[in-house]
PDB file of N, CA, C and O in Angstrom:
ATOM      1  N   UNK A   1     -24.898 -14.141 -15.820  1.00  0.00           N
ATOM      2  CA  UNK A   1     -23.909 -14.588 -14.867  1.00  0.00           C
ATOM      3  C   UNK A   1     -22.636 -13.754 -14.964  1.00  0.00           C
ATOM      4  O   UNK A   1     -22.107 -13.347 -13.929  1.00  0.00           O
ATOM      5  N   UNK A   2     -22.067 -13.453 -16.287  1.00  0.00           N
ATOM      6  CA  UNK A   2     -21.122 -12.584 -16.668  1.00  0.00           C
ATOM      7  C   UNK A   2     -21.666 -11.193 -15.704  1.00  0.00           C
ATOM      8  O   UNK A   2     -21.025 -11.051 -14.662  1.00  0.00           O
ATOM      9  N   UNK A   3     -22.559 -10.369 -15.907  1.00  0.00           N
ATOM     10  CA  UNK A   3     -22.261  -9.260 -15.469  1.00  0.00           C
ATOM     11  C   UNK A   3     -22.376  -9.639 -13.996  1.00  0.00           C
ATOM     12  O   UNK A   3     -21.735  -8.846 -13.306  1.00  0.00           O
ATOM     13  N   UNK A   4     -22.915 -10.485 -13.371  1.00  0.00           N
ATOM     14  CA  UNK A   4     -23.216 -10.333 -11.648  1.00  0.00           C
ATOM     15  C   UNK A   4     -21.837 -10.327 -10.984  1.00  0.00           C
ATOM     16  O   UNK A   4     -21.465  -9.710  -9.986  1.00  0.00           O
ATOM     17  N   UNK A   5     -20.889 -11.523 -12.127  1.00  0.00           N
ATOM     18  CA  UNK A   5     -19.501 -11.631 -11.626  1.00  0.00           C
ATOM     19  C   UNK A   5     -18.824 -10.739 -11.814  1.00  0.00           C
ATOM     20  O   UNK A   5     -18.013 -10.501 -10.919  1.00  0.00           O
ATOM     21  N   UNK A   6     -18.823  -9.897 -12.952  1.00  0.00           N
ATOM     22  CA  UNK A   6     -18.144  -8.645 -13.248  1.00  0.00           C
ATOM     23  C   UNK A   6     -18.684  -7.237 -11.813  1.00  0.00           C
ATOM     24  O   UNK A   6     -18.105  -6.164 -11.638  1.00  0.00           O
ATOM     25  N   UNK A   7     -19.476  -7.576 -11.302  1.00  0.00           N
ATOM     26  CA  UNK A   7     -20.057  -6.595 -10.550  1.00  0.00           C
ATOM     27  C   UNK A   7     -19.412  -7.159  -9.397  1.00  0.00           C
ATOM     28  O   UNK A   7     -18.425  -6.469  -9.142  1.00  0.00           O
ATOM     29  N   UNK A   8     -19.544  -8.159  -8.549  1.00  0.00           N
ATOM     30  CA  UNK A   8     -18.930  -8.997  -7.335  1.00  0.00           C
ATOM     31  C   UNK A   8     -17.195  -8.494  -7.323  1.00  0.00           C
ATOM     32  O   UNK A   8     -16.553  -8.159  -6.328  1.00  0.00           O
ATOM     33  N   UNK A   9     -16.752  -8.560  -8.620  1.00  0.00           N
ATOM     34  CA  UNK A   9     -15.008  -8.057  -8.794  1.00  0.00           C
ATOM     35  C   UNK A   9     -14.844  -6.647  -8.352  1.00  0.00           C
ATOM     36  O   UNK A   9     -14.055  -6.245  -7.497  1.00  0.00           O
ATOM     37  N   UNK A  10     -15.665  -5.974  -9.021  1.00  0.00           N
ATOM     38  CA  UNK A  10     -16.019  -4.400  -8.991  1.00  0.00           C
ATOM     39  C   UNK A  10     -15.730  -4.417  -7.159  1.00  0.00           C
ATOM     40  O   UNK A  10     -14.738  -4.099  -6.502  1.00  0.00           O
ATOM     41  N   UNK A  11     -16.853  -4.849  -6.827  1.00  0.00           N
ATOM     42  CA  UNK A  11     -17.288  -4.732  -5.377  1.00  0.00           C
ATOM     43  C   UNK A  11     -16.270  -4.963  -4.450  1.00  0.00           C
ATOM     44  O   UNK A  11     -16.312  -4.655  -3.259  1.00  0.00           O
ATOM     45  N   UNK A  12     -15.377  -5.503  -5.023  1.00  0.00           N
ATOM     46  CA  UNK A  12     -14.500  -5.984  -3.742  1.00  0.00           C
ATOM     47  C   UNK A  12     -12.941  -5.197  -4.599  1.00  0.00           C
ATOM     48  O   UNK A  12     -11.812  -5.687  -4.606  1.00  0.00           O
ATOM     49  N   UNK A  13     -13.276  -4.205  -5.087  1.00  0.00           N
ATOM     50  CA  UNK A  13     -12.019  -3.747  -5.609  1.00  0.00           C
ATOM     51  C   UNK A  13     -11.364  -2.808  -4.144  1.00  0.00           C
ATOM     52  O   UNK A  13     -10.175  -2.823  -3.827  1.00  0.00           O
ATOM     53  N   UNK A  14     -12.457  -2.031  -3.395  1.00  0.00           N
ATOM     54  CA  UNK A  14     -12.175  -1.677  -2.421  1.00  0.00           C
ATOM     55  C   UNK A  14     -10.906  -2.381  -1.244  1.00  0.00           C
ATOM     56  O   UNK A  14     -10.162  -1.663  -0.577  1.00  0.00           O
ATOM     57  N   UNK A  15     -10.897  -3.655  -1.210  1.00  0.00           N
ATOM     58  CA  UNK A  15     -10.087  -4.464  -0.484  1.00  0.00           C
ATOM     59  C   UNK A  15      -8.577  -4.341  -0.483  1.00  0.00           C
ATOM     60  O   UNK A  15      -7.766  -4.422   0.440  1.00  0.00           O
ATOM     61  N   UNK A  16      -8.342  -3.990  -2.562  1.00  0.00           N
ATOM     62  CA  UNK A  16      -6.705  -4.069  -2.561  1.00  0.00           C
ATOM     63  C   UNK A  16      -6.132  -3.049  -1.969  1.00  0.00           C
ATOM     64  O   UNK A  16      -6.426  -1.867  -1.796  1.00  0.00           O
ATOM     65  N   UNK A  17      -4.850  -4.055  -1.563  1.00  0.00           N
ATOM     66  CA  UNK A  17      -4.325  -2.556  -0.609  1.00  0.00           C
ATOM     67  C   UNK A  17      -3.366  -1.346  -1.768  1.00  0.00           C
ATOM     68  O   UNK A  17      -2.997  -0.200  -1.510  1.00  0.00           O
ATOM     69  N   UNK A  18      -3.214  -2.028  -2.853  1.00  0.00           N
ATOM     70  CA  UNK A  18      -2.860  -0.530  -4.045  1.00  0.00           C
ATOM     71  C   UNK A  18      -3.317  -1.336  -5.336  1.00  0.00           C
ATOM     72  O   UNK A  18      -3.698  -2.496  -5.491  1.00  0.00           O
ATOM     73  N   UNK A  19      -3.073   0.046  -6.455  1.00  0.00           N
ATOM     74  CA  UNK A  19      -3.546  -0.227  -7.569  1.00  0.00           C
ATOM     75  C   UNK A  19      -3.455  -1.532  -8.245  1.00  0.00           C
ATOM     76  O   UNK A  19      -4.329  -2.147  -8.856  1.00  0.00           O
ATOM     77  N   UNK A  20      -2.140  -1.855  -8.001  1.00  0.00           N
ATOM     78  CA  UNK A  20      -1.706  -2.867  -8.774  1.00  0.00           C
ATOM     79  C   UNK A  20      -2.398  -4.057  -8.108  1.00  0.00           C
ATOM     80  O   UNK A  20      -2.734  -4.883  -8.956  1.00  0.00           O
ATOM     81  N   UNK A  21      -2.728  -4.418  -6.808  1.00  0.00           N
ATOM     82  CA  UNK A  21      -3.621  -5.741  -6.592  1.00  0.00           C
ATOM     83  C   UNK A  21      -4.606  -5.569  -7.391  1.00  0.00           C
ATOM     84  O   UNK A  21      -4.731  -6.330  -8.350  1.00  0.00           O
ATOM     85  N   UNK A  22      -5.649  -4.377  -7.129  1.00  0.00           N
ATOM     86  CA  UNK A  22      -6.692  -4.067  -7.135  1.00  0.00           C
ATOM     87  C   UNK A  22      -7.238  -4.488  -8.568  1.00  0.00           C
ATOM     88  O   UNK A  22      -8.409  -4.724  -8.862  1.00  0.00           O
ATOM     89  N   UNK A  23      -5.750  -4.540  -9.662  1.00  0.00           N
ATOM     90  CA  UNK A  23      -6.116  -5.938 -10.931  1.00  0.00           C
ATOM     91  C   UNK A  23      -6.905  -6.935 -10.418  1.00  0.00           C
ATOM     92  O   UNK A  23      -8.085  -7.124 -10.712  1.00  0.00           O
ATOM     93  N   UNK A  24      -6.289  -7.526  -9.702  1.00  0.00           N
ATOM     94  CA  UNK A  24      -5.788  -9.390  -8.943  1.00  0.00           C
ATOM     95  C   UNK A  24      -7.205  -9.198  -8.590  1.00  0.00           C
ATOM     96  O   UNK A  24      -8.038 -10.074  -8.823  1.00  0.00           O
ATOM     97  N   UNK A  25      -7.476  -8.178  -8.084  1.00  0.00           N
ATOM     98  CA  UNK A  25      -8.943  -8.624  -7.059  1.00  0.00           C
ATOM     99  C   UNK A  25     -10.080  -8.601  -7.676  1.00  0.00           C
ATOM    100  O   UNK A  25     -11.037  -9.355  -7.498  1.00  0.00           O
ATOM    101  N   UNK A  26      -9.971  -7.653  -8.474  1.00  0.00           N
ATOM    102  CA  UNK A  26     -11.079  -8.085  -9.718  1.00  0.00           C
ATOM    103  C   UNK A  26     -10.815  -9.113 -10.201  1.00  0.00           C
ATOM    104  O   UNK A  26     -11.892  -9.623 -10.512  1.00  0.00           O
ATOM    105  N   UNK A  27      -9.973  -9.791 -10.480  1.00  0.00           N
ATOM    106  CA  UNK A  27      -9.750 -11.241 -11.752  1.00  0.00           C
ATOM    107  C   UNK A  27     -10.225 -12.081 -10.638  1.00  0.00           C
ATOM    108  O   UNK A  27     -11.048 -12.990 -10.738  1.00  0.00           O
ATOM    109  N   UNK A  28      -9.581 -11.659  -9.487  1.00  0.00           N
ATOM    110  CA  UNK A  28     -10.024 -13.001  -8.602  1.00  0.00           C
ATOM    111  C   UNK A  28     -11.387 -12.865  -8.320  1.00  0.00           C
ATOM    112  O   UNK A  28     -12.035 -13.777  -8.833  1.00  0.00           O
ATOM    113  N   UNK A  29     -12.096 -12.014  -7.655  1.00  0.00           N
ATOM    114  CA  UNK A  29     -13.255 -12.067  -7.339  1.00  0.00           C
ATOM    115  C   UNK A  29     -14.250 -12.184  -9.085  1.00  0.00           C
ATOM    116  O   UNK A  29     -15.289 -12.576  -8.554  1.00  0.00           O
ATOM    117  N   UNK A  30     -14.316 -12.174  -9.357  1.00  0.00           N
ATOM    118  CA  UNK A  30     -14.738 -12.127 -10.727  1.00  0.00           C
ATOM    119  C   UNK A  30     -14.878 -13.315 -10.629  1.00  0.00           C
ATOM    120  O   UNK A  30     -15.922 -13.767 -10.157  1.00  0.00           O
ATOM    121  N   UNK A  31     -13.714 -14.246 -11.111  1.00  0.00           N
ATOM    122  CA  UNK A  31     -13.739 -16.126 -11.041  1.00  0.00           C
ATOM    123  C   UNK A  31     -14.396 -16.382 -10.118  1.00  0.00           C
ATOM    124  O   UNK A  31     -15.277 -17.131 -10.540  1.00  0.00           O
ATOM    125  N   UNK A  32     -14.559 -16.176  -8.792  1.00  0.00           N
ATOM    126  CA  UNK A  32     -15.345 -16.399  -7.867  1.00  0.00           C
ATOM    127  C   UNK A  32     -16.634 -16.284  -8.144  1.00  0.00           C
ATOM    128  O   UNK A  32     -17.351 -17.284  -8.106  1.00  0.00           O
ATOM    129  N   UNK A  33     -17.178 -14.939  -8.494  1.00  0.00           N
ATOM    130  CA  UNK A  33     -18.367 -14.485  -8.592  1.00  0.00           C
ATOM    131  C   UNK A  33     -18.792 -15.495  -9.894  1.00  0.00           C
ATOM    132  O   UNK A  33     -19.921 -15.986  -9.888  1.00  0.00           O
ATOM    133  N   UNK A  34     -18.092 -15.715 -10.729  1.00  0.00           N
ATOM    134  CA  UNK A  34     -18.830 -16.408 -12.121  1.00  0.00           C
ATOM    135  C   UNK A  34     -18.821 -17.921 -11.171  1.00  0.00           C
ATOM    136  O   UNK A  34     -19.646 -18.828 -11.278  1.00  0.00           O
ATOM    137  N   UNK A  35     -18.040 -17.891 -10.553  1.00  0.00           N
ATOM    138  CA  UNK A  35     -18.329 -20.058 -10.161  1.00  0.00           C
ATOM    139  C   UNK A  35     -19.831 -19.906  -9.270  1.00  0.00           C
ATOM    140  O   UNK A  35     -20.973 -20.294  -9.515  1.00  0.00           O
ATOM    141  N   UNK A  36     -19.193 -19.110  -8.071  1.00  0.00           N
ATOM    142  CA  UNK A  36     -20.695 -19.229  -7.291  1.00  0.00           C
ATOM    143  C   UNK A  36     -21.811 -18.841  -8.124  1.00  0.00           C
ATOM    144  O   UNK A  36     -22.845 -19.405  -7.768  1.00  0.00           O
ATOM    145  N   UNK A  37     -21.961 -18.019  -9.174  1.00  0.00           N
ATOM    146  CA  UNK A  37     -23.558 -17.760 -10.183  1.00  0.00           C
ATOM    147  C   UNK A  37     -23.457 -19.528 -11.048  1.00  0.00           C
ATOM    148  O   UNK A  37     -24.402 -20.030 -11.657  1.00  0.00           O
ATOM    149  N   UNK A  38     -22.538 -19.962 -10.927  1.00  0.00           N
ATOM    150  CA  UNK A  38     -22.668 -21.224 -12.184  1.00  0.00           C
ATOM    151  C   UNK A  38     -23.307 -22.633 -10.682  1.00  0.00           C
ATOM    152  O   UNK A  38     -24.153 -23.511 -10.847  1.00  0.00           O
ATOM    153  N   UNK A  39     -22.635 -22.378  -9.590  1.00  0.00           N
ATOM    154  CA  UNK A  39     -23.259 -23.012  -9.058  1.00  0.00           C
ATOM    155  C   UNK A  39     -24.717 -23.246  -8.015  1.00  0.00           C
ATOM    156  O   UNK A  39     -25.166 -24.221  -7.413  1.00  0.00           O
ATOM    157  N   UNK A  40     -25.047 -22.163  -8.132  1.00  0.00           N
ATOM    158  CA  UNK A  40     -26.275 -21.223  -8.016  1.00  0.00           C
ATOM    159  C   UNK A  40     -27.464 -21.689  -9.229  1.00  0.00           C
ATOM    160  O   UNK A  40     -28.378 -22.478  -8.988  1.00  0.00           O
ATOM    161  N   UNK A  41     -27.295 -21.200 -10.213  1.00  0.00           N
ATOM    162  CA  UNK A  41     -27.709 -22.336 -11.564  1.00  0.00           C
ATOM    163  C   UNK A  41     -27.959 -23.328 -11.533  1.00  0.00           C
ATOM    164  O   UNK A  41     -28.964 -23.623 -12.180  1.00  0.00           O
ATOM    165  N   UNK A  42     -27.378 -24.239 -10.932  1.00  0.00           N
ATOM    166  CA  UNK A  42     -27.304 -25.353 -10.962  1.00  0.00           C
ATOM    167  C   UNK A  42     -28.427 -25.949  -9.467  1.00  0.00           C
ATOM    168  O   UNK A  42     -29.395 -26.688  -9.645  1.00  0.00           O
ATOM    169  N   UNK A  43     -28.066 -25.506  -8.307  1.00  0.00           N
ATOM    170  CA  UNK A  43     -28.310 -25.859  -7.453  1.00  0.00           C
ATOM    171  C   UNK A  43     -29.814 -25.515  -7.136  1.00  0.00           C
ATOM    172  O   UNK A  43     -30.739 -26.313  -6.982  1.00  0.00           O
ATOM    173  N   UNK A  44     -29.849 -23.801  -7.060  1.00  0.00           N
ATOM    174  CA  UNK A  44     -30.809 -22.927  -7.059  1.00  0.00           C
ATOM    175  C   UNK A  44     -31.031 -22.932  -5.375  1.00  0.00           C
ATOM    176  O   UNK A  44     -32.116 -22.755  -4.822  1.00  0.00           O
ATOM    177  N   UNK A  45     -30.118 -23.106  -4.898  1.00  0.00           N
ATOM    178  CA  UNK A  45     -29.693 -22.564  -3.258  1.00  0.00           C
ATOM    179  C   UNK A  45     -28.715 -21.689  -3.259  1.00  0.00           C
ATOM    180  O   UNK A  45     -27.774 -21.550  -4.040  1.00  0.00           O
ATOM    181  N   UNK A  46     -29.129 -20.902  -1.973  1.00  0.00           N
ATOM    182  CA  UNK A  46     -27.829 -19.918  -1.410  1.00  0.00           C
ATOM    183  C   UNK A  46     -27.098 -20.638  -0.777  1.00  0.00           C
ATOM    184  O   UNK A  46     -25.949 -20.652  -1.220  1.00  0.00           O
ATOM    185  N   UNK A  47     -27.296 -21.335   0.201  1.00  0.00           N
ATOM    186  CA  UNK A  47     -27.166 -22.030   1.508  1.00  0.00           C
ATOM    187  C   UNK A  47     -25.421 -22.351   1.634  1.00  0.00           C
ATOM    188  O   UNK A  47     -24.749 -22.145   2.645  1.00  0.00           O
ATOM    189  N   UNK A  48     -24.914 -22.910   0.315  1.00  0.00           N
ATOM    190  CA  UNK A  48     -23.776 -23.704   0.241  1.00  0.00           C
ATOM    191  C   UNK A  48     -22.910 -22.587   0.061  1.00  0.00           C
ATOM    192  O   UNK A  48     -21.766 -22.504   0.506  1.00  0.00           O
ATOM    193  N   UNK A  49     -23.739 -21.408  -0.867  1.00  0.00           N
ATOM    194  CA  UNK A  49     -22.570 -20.180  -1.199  1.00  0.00           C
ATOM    195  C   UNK A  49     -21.991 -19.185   0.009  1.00  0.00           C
ATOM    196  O   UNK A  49     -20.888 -18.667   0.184  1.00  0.00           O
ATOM    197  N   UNK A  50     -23.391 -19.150   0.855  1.00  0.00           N
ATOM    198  CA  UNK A  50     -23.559 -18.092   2.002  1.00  0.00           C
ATOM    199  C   UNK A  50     -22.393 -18.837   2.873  1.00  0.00           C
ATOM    200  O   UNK A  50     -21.783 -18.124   3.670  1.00  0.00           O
ATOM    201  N   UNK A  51     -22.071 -20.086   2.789  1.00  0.00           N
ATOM    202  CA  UNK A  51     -21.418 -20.680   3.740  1.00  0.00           C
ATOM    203  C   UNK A  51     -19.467 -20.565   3.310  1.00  0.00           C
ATOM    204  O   UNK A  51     -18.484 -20.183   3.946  1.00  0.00           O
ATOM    205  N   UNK A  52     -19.692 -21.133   1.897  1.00  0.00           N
ATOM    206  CA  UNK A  52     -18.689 -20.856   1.397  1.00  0.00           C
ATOM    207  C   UNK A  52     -17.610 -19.128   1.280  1.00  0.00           C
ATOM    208  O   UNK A  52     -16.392 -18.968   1.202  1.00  0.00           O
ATOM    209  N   UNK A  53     -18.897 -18.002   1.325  1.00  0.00           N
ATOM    210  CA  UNK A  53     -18.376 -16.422   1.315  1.00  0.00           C
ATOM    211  C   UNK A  53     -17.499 -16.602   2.986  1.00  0.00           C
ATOM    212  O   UNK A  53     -16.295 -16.607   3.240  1.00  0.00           O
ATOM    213  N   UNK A  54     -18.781 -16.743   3.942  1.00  0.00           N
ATOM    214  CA  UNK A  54     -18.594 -17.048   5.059  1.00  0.00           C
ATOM    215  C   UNK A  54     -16.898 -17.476   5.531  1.00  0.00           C
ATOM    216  O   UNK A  54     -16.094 -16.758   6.125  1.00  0.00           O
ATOM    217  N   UNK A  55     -16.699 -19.012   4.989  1.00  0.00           N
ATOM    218  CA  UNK A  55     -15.479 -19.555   5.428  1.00  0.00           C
ATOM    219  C   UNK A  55     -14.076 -18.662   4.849  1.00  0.00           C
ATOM    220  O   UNK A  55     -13.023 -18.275   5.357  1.00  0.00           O
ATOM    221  N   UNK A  56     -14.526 -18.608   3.902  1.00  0.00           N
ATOM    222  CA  UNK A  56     -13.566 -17.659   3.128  1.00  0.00           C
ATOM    223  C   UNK A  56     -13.023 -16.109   3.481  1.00  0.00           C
ATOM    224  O   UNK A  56     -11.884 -15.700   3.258  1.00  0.00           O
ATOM    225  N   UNK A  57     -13.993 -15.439   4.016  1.00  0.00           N
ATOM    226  CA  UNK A  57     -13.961 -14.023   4.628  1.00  0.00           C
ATOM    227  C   UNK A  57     -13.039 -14.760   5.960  1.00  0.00           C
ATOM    228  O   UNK A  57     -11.820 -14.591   5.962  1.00  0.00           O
ATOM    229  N   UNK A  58     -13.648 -15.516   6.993  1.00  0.00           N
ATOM    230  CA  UNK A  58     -12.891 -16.264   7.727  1.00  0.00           C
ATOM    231  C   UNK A  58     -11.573 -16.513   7.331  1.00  0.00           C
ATOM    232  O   UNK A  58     -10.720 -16.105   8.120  1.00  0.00           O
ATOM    233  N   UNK A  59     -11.282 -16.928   6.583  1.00  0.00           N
ATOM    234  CA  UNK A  59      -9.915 -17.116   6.219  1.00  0.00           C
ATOM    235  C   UNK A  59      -8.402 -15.982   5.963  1.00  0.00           C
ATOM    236  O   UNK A  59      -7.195 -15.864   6.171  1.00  0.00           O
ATOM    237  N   UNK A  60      -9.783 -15.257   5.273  1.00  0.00           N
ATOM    238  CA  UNK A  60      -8.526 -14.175   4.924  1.00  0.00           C
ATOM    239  C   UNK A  60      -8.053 -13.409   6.208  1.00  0.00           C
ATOM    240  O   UNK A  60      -6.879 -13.200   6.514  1.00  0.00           O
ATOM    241  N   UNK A  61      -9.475 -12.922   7.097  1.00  0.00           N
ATOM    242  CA  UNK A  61      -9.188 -12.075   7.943  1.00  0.00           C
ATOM    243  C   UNK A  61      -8.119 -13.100   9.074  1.00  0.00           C
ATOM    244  O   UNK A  61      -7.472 -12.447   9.893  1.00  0.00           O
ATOM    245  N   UNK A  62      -7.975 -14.450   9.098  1.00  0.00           N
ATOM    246  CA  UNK A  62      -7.219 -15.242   9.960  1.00  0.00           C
ATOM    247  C   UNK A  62      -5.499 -15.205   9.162  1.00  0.00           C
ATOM    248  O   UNK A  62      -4.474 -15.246   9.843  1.00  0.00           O
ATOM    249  N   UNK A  63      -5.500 -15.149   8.139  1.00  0.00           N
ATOM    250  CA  UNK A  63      -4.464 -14.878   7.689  1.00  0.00           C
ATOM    251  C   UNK A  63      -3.969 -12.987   7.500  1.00  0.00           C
ATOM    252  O   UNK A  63      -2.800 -12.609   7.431  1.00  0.00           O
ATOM    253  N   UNK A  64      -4.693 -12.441   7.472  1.00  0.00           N
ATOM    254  CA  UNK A  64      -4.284 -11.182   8.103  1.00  0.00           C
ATOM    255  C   UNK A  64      -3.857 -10.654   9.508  1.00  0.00           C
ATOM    256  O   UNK A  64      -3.012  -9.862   9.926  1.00  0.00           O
ATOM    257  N   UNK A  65      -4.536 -11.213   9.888  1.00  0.00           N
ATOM    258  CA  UNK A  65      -4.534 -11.141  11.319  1.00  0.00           C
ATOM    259  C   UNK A  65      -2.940 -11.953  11.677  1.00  0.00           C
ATOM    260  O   UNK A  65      -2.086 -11.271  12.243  1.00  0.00           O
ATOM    261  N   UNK A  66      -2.595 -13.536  11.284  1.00  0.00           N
ATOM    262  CA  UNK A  66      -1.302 -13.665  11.611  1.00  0.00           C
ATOM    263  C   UNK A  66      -0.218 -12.942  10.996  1.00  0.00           C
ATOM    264  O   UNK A  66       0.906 -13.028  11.490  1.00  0.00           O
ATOM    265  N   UNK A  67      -0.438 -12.208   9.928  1.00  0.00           N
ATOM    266  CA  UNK A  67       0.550 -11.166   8.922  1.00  0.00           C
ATOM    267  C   UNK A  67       0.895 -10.240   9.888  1.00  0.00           C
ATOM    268  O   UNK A  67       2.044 -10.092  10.304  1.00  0.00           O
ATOM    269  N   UNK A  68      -0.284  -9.471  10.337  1.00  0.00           N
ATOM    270  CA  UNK A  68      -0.142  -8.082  11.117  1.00  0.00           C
ATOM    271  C   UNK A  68       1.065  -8.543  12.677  1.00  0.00           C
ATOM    272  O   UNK A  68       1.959  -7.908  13.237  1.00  0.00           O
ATOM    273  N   UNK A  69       0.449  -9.986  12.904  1.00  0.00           N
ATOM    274  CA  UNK A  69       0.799 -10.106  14.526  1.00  0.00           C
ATOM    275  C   UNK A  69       2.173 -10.945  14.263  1.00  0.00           C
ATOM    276  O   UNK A  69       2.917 -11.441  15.109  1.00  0.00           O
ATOM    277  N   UNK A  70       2.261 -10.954  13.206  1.00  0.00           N
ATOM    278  CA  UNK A  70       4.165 -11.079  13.119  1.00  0.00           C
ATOM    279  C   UNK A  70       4.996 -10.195  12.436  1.00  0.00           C
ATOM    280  O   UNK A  70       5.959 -10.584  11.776  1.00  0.00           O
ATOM    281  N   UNK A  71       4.508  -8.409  12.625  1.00  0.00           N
ATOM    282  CA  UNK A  71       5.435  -7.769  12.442  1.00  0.00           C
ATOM    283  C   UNK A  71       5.691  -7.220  13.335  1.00  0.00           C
ATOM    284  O   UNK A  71       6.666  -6.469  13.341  1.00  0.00           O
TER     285      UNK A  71
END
């Protein structure tokens, strides 16, 4: 579970917009990646995670999107 989450952080290091997030986004995606493998474990469905990446990608790009359109 450790390395899948360590790999999921990796993966989304691309996102920060400079070095210094690009910490944050590993730590964050990382915690992410270790909860969804712990609840994955548990469940042994995608269904709830695919939905959860889903709302979440949703989110950010809705909060980017009002960032950009109020400058």
């Amino acid at each position: 579970m450790v390395l899948v989450a360590i790999g999921f952080g990796l993966q989304h290091i691309t996102f920060a917009p400079t070095l210094l997030w690009s910490i944050g986004f590993i730590i964050a995606f990382f915690l992410w990646g270790l909860g969804a493998s712990i609840i994955y474990s548990r469940q042994r469905r995608l269904t709830s995670l695919i939905l959860a990446h889903y709302l979440s990608n949703v989110m950010v790009t809705l909060a980017v999107l009002v960032l950009v359109t109020l400058q």
